[in-house]
N, C-alpha and C positions, 0 to 999 in steps of 0.2 A: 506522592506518587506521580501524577500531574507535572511537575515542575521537574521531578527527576527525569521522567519521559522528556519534556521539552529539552531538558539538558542535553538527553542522549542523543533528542534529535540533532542537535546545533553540530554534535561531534561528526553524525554519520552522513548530515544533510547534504553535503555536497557530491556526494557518486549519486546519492536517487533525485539532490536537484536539477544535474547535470540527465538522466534520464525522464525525468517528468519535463522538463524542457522540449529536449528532441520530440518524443514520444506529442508534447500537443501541437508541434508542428505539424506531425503528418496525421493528427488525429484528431481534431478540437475538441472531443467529444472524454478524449480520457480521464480519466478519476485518477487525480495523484495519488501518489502512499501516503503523502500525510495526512491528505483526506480521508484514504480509509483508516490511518490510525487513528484519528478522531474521529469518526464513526465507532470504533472498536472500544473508543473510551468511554464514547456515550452510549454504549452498548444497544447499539444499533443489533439488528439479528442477522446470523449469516447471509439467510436467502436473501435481504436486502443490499447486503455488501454484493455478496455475487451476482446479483442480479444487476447492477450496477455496472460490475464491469463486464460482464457476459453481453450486455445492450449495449456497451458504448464501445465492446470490438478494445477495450484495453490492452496492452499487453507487456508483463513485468518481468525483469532479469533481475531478480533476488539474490544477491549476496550474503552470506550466515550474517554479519554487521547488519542489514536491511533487515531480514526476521527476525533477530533478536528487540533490533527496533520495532517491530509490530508486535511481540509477543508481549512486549514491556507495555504497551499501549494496549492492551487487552483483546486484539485482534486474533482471530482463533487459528488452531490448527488447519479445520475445515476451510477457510477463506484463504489461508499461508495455500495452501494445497489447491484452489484454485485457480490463486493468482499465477504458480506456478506450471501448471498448466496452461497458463496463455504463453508461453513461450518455446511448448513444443509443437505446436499446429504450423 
């Protein structure tokens, strides 16, 4: 599961590289996606993923490719639905 995840990452990694990039330009503070996909692996608990990006002011433009890749990492609905909220403020 683990390795297939990583696989999937290596495929989709370059659009959310290319935005965790920009995004710690103007942020230093941002939490990458593939940080909270491992977080989600290690089965970190929601309020701590959100809380995480809620305090460090993150903010994510999720592609169905990008949730598929968190969903496959074990990353929940409740935090998908988060993160997507930081993009309509």
């Amino acid at each position: 599961g683990g390795a297939l995840g990583a696989g999937g990452g290596a495929l989709v990694g370059s659009s959310w590289d290319q935005q965790d990039q920009q995004a710690k330009v103007s942020n230093a503070n941002y939490v990458p996606i593939s940080a909270i996909a491992s977080m989600g692996m290690q089965g970190a608990p929601d309020s701590v993923i959100i809380g995480d990006i809620q305090r460090t002011g993150s903010v994510y433009q999720l592609d169905s490719e990008t949730i598929n890749f968190l969903k496959q990492n074990k990353v929940s609905d409740r935090v998908i639905d988060a993160m997507l909220a930081t993009n309509r403020k």
